[in-house]
C-alpha positions as CSV (number, residue, x, y, z in Angstrom):
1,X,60.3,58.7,31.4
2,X,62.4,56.1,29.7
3,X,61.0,55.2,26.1
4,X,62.2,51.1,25.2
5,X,62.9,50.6,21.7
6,X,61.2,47.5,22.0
7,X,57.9,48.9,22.8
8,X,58.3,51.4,20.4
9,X,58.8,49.1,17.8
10,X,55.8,47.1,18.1
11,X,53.7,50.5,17.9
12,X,55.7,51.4,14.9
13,X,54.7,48.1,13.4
14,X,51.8,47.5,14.6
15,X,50.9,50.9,13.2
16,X,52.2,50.1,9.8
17,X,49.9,47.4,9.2
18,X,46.7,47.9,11.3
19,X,47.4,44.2,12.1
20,X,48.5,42.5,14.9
21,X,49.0,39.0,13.0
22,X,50.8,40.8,10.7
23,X,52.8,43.2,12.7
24,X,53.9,40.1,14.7
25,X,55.1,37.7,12.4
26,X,57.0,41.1,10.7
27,X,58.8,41.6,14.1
28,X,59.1,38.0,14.0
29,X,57.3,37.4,17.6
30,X,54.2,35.7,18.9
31,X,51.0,37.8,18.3
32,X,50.5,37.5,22.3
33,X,53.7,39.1,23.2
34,X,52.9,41.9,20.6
35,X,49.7,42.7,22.6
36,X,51.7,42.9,25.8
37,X,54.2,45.3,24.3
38,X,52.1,47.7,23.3
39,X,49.8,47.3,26.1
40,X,53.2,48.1,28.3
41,X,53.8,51.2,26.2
42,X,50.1,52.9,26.4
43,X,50.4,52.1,30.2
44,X,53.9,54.4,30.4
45,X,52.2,57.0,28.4
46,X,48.9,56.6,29.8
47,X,47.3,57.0,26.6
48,X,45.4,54.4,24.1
49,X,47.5,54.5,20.8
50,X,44.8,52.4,19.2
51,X,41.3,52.1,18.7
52,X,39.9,48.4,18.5
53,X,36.3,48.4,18.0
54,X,36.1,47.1,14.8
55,X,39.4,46.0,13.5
56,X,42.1,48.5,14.7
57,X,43.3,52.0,14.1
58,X,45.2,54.7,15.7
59,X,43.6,56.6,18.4
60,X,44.5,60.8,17.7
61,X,47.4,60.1,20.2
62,X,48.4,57.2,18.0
63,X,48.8,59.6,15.2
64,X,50.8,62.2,17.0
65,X,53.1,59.5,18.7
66,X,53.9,58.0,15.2
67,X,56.3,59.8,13.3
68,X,58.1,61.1,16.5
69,X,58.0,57.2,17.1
70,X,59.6,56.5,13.7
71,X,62.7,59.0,14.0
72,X,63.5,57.6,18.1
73,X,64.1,54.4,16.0
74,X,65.9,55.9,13.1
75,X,68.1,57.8,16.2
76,X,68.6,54.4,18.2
77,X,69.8,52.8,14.5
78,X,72.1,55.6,14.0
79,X,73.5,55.4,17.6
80,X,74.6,51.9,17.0
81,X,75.8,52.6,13.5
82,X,78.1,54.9,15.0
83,X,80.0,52.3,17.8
84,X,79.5,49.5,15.4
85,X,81.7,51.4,12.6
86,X,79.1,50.0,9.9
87,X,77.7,53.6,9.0
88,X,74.2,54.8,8.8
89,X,72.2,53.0,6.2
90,X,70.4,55.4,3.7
91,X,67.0,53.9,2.5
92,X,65.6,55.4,-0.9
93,X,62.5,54.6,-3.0
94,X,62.7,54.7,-6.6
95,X,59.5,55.3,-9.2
96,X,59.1,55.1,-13.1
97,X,60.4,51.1,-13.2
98,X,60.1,51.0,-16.7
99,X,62.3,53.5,-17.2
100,X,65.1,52.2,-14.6
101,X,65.5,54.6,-12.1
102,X,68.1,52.8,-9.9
103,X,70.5,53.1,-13.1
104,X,71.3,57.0,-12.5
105,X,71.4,56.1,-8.7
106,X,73.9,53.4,-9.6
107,X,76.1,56.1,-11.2
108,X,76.2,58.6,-8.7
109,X,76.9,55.8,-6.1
110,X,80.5,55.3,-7.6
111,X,81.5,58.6,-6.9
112,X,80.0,58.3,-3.3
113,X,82.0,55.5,-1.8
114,X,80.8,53.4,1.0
115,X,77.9,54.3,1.5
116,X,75.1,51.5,2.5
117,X,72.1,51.3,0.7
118,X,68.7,49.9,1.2
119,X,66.7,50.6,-2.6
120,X,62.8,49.9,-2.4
121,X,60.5,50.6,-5.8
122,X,58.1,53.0,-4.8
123,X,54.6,52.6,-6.6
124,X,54.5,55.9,-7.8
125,X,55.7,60.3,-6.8
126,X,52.2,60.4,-4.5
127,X,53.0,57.2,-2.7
128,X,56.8,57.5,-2.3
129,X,55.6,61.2,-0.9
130,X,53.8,59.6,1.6
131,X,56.3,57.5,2.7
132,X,59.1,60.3,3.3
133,X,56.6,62.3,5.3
134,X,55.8,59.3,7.5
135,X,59.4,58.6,7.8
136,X,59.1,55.3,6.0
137,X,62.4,56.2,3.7
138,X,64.9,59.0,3.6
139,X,65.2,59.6,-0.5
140,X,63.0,59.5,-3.1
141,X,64.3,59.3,-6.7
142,X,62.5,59.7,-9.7
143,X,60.3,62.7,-11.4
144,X,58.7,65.0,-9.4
145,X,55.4,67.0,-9.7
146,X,53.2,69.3,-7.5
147,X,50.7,66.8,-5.9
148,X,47.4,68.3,-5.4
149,X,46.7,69.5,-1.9
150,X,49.5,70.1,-0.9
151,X,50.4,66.9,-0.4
152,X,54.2,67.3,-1.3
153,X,54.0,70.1,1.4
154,X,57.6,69.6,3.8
155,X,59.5,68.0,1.5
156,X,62.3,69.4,-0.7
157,X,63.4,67.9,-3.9
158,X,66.6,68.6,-5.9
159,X,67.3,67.8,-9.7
160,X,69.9,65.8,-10.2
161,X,69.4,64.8,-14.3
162,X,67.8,65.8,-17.6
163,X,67.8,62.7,-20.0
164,X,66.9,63.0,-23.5
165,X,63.9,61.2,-24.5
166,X,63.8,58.9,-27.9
167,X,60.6,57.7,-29.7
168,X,59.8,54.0,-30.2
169,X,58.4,53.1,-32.6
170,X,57.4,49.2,-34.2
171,X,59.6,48.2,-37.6
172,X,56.2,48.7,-39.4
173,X,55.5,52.1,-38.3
174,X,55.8,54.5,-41.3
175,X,58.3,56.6,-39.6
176,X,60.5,53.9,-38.4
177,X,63.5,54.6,-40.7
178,X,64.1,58.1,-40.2
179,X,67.1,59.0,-39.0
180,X,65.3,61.7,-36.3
181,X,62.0,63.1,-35.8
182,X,60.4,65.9,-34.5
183,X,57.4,65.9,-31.5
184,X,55.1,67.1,-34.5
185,X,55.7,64.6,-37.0
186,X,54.1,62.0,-34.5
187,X,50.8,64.0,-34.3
188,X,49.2,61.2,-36.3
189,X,50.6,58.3,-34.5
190,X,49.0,56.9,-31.6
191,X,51.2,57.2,-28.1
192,X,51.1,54.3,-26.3
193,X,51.6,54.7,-22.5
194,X,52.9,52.5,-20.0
195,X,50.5,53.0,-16.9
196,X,47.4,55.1,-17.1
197,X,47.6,58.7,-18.1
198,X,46.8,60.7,-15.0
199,X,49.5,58.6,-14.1
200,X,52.4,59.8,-16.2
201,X,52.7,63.8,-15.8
202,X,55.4,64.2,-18.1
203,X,53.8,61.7,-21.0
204,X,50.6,63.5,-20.5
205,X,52.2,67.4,-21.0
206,X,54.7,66.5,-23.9
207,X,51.2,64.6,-25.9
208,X,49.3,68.3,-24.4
209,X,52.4,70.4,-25.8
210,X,52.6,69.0,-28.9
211,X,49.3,68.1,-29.7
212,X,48.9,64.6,-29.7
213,X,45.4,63.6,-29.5
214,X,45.4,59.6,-30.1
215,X,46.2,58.3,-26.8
216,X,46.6,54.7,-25.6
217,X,46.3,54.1,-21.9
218,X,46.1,51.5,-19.1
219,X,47.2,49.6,-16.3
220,X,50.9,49.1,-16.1
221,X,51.5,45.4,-17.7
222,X,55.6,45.9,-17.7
223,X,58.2,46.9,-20.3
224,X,57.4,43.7,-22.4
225,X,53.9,44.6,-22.7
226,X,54.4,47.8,-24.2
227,X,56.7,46.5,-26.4
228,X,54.6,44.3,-27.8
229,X,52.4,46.8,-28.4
230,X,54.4,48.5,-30.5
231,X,55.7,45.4,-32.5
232,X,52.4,44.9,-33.6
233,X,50.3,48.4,-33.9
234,X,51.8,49.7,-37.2
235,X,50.9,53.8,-36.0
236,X,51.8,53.3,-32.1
237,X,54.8,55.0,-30.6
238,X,55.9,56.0,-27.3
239,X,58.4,58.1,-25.7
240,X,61.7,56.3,-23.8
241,X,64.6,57.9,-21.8
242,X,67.6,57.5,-24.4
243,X,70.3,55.9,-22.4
244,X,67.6,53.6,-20.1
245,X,67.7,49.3,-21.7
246,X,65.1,48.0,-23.6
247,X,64.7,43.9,-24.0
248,X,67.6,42.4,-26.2
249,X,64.2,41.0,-28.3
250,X,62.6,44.4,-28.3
251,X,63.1,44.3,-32.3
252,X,61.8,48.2,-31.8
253,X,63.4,51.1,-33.8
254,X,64.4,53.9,-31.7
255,X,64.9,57.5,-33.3
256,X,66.0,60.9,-31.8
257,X,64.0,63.6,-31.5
258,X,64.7,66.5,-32.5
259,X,63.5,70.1,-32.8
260,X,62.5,70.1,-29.6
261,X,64.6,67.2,-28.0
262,X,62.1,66.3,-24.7
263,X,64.0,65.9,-21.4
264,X,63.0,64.1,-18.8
265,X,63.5,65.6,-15.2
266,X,65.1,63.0,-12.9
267,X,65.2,64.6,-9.0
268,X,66.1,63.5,-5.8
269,X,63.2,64.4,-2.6
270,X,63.5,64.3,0.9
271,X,61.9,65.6,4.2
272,X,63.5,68.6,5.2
273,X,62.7,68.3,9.0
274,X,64.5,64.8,9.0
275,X,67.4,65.0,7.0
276,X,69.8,61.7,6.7
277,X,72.9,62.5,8.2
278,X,74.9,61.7,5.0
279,X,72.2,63.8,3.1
280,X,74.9,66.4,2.4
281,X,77.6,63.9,1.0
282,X,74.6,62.0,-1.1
283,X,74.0,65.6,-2.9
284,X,77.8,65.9,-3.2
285,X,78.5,62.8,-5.1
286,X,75.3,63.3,-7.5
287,X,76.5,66.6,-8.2
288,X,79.9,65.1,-8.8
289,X,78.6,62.6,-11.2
290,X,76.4,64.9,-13.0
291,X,78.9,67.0,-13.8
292,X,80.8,64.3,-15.5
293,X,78.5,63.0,-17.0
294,X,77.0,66.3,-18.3
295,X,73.7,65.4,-16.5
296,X,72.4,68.6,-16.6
297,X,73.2,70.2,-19.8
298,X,69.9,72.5,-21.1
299,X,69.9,74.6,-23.9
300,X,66.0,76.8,-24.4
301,X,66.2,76.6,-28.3
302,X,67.0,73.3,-28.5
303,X,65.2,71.2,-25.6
304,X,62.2,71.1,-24.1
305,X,60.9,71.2,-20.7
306,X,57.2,70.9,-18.9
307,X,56.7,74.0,-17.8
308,X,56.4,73.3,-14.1
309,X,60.4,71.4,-14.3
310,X,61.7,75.1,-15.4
311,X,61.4,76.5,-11.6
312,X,63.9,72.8,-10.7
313,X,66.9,74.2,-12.9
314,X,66.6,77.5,-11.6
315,X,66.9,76.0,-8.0
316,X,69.9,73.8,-9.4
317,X,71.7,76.6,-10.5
318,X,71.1,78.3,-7.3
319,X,72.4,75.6,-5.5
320,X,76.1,75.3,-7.3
């Protein structure tokens, strides 16, 4: 049997809202000729894909047809890629906004070439996970962490940088004039986070490590939130990536820290049953820039790590 694109994408759709409205005007179609499609594509098949007592949902054979359905599209794209000349286009999810993910991506593209990108923010590492095991993207970027249950099972993840982490801290903050500090001298500050704790694995390990017991959480309000958090609460602080922009106005103090210096694990994930084509040649170039950039530098007695980031470097150096 013959599978049509067409009808394939209406189910792919379709399936990605639960909504026919929806899945129509996405396609950009009438919601009637939708219906027909994927009416046309359970008839070849001869199963239902959905279940629509009740709103809609995918029928078991729905489930199983889905992510097979989601890499025949990916295949048809790449077929035309490759008599069109325009080259496959590589879709990748970033996480941690505040913290401006795409800015190492952005790096690593220049030594890459043309490549074509199609950067989405992801929500967060358990969302983004989802979405490369449905087939949704083809990279995730950002910092990786066991998900419970398993639910990072099939997917592969390589490290790509370490980035030293400053503290911020508000120009009324006792400790805002020193010229570094270490993760203990903050032990009777209060860390301010950006999102809600269970949120933020490596914010909640380095307060754990280090014994940091005042903790400030909460939705995520954006960068200028936090800030002004910290403008104003004389014994606040948080943790930031050194090299990632604050506001021009942020009128924060940012000191090093030292004694440990925290590093924050920036990695690269994928699903190894459906590897991009130009997979290979991504890991290439981010290698190349990371070793120019000395992305990857990591010394035991003077950095620190989250314990469950140490088994990443030892795949990294494996990998060179």
């Amino acid at each position: 049997m013959d599978l049509d694109l067409t009808l394939v994408r209406a189910f792919v759709a379709t399936a990605g809202t639960l909504h026919f409205g929806q899945a129509a005007e996405q396609l950009g179609t009438s919601q009637q000729a939708l219906s027909k499609r994927i009416a046309r594509l359970e008839e070849l098949l001869g199963v239902r894909l959905f279940e629509r007592r009740g709103g809609i949902r995918l029928s078991e054979a729905g489930e199983r047809f889905l992510p097979a359905a989601r890499e025949a599209l990916a295949a048809g794209e790449r077929a035309v890629a490759a008599v069109s000349g325009a080259g496959p286009v590589v879709r990748i999810e970033a996480w941690g906004h505040l913290y401006a993910p795409m800015r190492t991506v952005a790096e690593a593209v220049v030594a890459l070439g043309a490549v074509r990108w199609e950067p989405s923010p992801g929500r967060d590492w358990p969302s983004v996970a989802q979405a490369l095991l449905r087939g949704d993207t083809d990279l995730g970027f950002g910092r990786v962490h066991p998900l419970p249950d398993g639910r990072d099972a099939g997917l592969t993840q390589r490290l790509v940088r370490l980035e030293p982490v400053d503290v911020l801290v508000g120009p009324s903050h006792p400790l805002a004039d020193a010229a570094a500090l270490r993760p203990a001298d903050l032990r009777d500050s209060v860390l301010w986070c950006p999102a809600e704790l269970n949120r933020l694995d490596f914010l909640r390990r380095f307060a754990d490590e280090f014994r940091i017991t005042r903790r400030h959480d909460g939705p995520n309000l954006g960068l200028d939130h936090l800030v002004q958090n910290l403008r104003t609460d004389a014994e606040g602080f948080t943790v930031f990536p050194a090299d990632a922009p604050l506001p021009d106005h942020a009128g924060l103090r940012s000191v090093p820290l030292v004694e440990p210096t925290p590093l924050y694990a920036w990695s690269l994930a994928w699903r190894e049953s459906a590897r991009h084509p130009l997979l290979d040649t991504l890991l290439r170039g981010f290698t190349e820039a990371g070793r120019t950039r000395r992305w990857l530098e990591y010394t035991p007695q003077r950095d620190w790590l989250p314990d469950i980031d140490h088994p990443k470097l030892a795949l990294r150096a494996m990998s060179r």
